[in-house]
Structures are given as structure tokens and as C-alpha cells.
Residue, then its C-alpha position, 0 to 999 in steps of 0.5 A: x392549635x390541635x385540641x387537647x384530647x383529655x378533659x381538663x378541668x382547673x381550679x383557678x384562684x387568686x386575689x381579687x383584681x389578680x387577672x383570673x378572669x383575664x385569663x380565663x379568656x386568653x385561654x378561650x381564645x384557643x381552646x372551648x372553655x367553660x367557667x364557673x364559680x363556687x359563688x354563683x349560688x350564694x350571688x343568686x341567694x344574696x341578690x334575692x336578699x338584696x345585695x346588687x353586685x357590689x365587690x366591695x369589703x363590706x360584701x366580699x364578706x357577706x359572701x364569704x361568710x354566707x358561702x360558709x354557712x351554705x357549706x355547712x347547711x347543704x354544701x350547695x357551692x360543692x353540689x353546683x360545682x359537681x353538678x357543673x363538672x357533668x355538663x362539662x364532661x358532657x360537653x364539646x368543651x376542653x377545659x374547664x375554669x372553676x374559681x373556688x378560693x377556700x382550702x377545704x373546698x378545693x381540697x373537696x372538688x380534687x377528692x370528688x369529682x370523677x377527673x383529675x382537676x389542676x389547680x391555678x394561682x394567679x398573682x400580681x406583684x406590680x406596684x399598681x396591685x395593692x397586696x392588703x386584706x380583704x377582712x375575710x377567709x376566702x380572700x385573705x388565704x388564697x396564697x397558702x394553698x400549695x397550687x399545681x401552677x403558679x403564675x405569678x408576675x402578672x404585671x403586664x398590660x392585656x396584650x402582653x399577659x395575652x402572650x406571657x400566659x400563652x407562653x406559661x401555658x405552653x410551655x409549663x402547663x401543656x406539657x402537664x395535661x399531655x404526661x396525663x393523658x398518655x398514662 
């Protein structure tokens, strides 16, 4: 596969247990990737107060709502993905995963940062994926963004999401990265 001559950076967002990461590391397979995550601060803040990791509701929500008054106080999620968003650009790397989920702030990171950024959804509607509420914002409301990409569908065992998503790549979102780079 011929690297991509541009840059390209892309908000990726889902529902917990949708696959994002999975496909973070299908597209690592063929192109230099970096990923990244607005919540890497507010974990770092949260285990120094003891939180070990857990993803459960109970600290889904802790997270979440330490992530807005982060945003609030300093806007440390936005100055770390800024800040993240330099050393990709200075990189060998080609693409570039940032999971954000909130509105507001993927909004934020489009309006900031010096590249365009994409933004990805990744949705399971299998019967084994249990759509519900996770009691807080930035869980609860990562379907009513109006996304770039949606794939939607990841019903599939990892080989076959390993093809499907190549093929959705390809075919959907290639051909998007390539119209940029020739303008």
C-alpha cells in the first residue's frame, strides 16, 4: 500500500465496546498511525486520586464529569490534543486517531487545529451489543454528531471487521483523503 501523501487526522467516536479501537489497529496495519485520546489527562488526574482503571458507570461518570471541569478550569483535553496534533505533524506518521466524544469539543479540535481533521463513527447493531445509557454525556450522546464517516454494522468477528473496515476505508473514505490532497 502506497502511503497517503497528506496528513490525516481523524476524530474517531463510538459507544463503548463499539470496535474503535479494534479499528485503530486495522488501519495500523498498513499505514504509521498514531492515536490519542482527550481523556489521557483527566485518567492521569483520576489515578493520582485513586481511580485504578476501572470502566464501569459508576467511573465512566467520574471521568466524564472530571473531563468537563477540566474543560472548564483549563481546557487541558483540547490543549493535549493540540499539543498531540504537533508531534504528528512532525512525525513519519500518516494518520492520526484522536478519540474525542463530546460535541462541543470535536467541534473545538475541527475549528483549532492547523489540518483538516474527519471525524469517524463506529456503530455495533449486532444482538450481542447492548445499545443502553451509560448515565453520562459524553457516552450517552456520540450518535447525534452529524460524522464525515459512519460505519456502521460492526457485527463481525475480528477477521472479518479486519476486511470489512479495509474495504469501507478504501473505497468510502480513500477516495475522500486523495479529493483533498489534490485541492
Amino acid at each position: 500500500m502506497d502511503g497517503l501523501k497528506n496528513k490525516v487526522v481523524i476524530v474517531i467516536n463510538g459507544k463503548g465496546g463499539s470496535g474503535k479501537d479494534a479499528v485503530c489497529n486495522i488501519v495500523a496495519k498498513r499505514y504509521k498511525v498514531t492515536t490519542i485520546s482527550a481523556i489521557t489527562p483527566i485518567k492521569n488526574v483520576a489515578a493520582v486520586a485513586g481511580w485504578n482503571g476501572e470502566k464501569d458507570d459508576k467511573s465512566r461518570k467520574m471521568l466524564s464529569d472530571l473531563k468537563m471541569l477540566f474543560i472548564e478550569y483549563n481546557d487541558l483535553p483540547y490543549k493535549y490534543i493540540m499539543g498531540e496534533i504537533d508531534k504528528f505533524l512532525a512525525s513519519e506518521n500518516e494518520i492520526m486517531f484522536i478519540h474525542c466524544r463530546e460535541k462541543s469539543e470535536i467541534d473545538k479540535v475541527i475549528r483549532g487545529a492547523p489540518v483538516k481533521v474527519y471525524t469517524l463513527l463506529i456503530k455495533r447493531t449486532d444482538e450481542f451489543f447492548v445499545q443502553r445509557e451509560y448515565g453520562n454525556v459524553s457516552d450517552d450522546l456520540v450518535e447525534s454528531y452529524d460524522y464525515d464517516f459512519r460505519y456502521v454494522g460492526n457485527n463481525k468477528t475480528k477477521l472479518d471487521l479486519e476486511k470489512s473496515f479495509n474495504e469501507y476505508f478504501d473505497t468510502v473514505m480513500l477516495p475522500v483523503f486523495m479529493a483533498a490532497k489534490a485541492e
